[in-house]
VOVO-453091 format. One record per residue (C-alpha): residue number from 1; x, y, z. Coordinates in steps of 0.05 Angstrom, whole numbers, plus 32768, in hexadecimal, padded with zeros to 4 digits. Layout:
N
(atom NUM (X Y Z))
...
end
This chain:
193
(atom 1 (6F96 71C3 784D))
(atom 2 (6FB9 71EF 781A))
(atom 3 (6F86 7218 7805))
(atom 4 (6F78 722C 7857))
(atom 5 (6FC4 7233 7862))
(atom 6 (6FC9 725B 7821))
(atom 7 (6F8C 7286 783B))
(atom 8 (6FA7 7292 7877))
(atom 9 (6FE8 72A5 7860))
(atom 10 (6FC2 72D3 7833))
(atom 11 (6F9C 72F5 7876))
(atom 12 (6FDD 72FC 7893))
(atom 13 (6FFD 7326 7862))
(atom 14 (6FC6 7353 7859))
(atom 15 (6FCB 7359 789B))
(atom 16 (700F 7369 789E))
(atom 17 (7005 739E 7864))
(atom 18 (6FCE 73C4 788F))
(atom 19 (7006 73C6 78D2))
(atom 20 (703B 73DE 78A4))
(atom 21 (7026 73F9 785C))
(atom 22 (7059 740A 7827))
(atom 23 (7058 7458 7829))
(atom 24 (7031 747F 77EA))
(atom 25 (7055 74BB 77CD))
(atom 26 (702B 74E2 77F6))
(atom 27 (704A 74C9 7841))
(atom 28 (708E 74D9 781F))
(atom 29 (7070 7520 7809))
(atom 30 (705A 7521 7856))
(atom 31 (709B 7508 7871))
(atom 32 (70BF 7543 7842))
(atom 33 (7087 7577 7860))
(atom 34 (709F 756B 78A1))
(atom 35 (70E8 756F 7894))
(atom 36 (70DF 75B4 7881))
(atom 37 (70B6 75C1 78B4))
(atom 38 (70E2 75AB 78E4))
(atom 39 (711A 75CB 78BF))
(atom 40 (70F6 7612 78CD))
(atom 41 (70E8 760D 790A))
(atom 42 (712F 75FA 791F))
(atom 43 (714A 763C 78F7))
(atom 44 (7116 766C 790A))
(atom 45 (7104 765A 795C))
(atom 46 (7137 762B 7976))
(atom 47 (7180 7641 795B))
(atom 48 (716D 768B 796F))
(atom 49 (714F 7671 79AD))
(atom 50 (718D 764D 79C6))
(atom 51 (71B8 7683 79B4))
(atom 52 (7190 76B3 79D9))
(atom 53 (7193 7687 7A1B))
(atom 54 (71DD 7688 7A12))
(atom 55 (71E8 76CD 7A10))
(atom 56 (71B4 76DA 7A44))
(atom 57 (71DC 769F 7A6F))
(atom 58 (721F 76C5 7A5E))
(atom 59 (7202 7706 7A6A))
(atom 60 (71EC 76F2 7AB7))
(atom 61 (722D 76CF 7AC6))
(atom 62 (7256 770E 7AAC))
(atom 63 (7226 773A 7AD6))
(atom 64 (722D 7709 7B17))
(atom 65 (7276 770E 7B0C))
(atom 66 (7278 775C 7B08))
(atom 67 (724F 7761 7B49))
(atom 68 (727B 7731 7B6B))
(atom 69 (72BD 7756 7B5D))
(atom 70 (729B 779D 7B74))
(atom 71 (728B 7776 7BB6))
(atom 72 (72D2 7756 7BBB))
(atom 73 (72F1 779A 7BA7))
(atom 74 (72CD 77B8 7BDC))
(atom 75 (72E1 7788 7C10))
(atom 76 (7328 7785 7C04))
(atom 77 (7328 77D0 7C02))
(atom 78 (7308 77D4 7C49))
(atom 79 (733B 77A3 7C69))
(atom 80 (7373 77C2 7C46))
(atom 81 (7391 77FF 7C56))
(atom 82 (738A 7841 7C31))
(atom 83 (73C6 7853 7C08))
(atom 84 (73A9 7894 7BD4))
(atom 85 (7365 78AB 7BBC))
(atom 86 (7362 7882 7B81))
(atom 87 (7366 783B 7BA7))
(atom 88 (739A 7827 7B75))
(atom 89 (73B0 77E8 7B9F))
(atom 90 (7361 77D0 7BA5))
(atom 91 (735A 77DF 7B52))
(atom 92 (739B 77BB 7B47))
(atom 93 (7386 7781 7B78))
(atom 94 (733D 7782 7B52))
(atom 95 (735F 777A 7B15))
(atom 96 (7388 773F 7B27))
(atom 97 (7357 771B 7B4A))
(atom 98 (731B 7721 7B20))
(atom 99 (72F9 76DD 7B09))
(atom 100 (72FB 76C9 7AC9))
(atom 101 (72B6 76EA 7AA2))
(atom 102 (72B1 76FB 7A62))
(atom 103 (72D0 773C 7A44))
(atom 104 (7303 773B 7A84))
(atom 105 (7337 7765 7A5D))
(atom 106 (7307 77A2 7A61))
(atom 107 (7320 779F 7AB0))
(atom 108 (7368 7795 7A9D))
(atom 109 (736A 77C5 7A63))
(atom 110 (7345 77FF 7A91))
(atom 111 (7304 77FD 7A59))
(atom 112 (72E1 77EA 7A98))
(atom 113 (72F3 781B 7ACE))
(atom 114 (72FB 780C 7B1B))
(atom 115 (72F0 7845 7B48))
(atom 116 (72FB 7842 7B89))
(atom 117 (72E9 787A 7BB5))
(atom 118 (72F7 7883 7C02))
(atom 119 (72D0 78B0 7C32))
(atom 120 (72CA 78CA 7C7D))
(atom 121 (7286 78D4 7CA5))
(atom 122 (7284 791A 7CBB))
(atom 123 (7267 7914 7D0C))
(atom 124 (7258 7956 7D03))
(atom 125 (7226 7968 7CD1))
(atom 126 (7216 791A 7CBB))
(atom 127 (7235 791A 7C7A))
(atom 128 (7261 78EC 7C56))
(atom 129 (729E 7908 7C34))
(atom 130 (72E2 78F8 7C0A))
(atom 131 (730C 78DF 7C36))
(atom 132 (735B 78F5 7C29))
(atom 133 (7397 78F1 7C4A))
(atom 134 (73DD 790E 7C47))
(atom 135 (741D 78F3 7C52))
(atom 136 (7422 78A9 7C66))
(atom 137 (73E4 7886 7C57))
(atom 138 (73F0 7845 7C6C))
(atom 139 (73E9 7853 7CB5))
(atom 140 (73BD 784D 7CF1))
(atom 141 (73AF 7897 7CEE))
(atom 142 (7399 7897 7C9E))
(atom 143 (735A 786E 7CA3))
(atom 144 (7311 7879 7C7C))
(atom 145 (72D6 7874 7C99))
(atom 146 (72B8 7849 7C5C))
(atom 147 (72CB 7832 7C17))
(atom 148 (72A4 7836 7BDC))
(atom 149 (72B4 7809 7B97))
(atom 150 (7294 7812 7B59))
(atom 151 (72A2 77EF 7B18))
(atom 152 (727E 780E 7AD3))
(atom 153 (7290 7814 7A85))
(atom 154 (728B 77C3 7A81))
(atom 155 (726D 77B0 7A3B))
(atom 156 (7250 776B 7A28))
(atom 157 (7264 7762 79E7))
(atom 158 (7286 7718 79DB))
(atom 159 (723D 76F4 79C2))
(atom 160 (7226 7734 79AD))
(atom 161 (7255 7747 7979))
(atom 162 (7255 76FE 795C))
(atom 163 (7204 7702 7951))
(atom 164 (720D 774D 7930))
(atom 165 (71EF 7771 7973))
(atom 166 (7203 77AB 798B))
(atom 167 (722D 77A1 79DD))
(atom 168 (720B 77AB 7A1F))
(atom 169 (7211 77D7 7A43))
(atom 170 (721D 77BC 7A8F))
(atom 171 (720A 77E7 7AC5))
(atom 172 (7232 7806 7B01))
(atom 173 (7241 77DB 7B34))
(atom 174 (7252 77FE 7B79))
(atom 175 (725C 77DB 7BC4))
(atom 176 (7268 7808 7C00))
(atom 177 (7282 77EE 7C39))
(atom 178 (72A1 7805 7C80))
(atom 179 (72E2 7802 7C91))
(atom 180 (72FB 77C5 7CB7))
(atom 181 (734D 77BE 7CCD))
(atom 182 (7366 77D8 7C92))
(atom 183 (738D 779D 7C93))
(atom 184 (73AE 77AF 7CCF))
(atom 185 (73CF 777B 7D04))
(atom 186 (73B9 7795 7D51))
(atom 187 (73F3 7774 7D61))
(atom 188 (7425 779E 7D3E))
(atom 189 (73FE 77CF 7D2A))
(atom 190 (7417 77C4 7CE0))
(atom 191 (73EA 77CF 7CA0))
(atom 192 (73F5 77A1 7C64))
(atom 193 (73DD 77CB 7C25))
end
């Protein structure tokens, strides 16, 4: 009984040994292979790779953010009365309210301009043109036909600079809109700028 328990023992760990072997020199040369393959991969596709989907990602949220402020500017301007040319209480209003983006000084600082430009349709010959008025502008009397807002200069630089690229360029937003009340109340017949 000792020799077939001794045999059997013997069958056992060989077959142990096959399930798990003690690794050669060559697994760890294999093991070492595919640290450094995995190593350059990592360094030469997927670091660049995830930077470039967060820039991309920051570049489309800046972007949504710039459209969204042209299309607010635009609509505060046509419910608010006109008060000079330049639209100065929709750029300071744009300035105050924009959402928080990358780069946002550029609107603060005036890198990034806000023009706002007001205009009267012409019954006559079909046209569209500047729209001014004289004296006191905040009245029933001093109202635009349409409002147009347009944001450009914005450059993308915050990821850009950090990976040695040169800024993008945004384009230039613009949102026209007609007049609505000017921010008037029919029942007093009051503007608020």
């Amino acid at each position: 009984m000792g020799l077939a328990m001794s045999s059997s023992i013997n069958r056992m760990a060989a077959c142990l040994l096959h399930l798990h072997p003690v690794p050669s020199t060559q697994d760890s040369a294999r093991r070492g292979q595919a640290s450094v393959e995995t190593a350059l991969v990592m360094g030469t596709v997927m670091v660049p790779l995830t930077f470039g989907l967060m820039v991309a990602a920051e570049v489309a949220w800046t972007y949504h953010s710039l459209v969204t402020l042209t299309r607010q500017g635009a609509r505060y301007a046509a419910t608010h009365c006109y008060q000079d040319s330049a639209g100065s209480n929709v750029v300071n209003w744009m300035q105050a309210n924009a959402p928080l983006f990358i780069d946002r000084e550029q609107l603060l600082s005036g890198e990034a301009q806000i023009q706002v430009s007001y205009w009267r349709h012409d019954p006559d010959t079909h046209e569209t043109v500047p729209f001014g008025c004289a004296g006191d502008s905040c009245t029933a009397q001093c109202v635009p036909d349409s409002v147009t807002v347009s944001l450009s200069g914005y450059r993308f630089r915050h990821l850009m600079t950090l990976l040695g690229l040169p800024p993008i360029q945004a384009p230039a937003f613009s949102t026209t809109v007609e007049m609505e009340s000017m921010g008037a109340n029919p029942d007093t017949g009051v503007s608020s700028p």
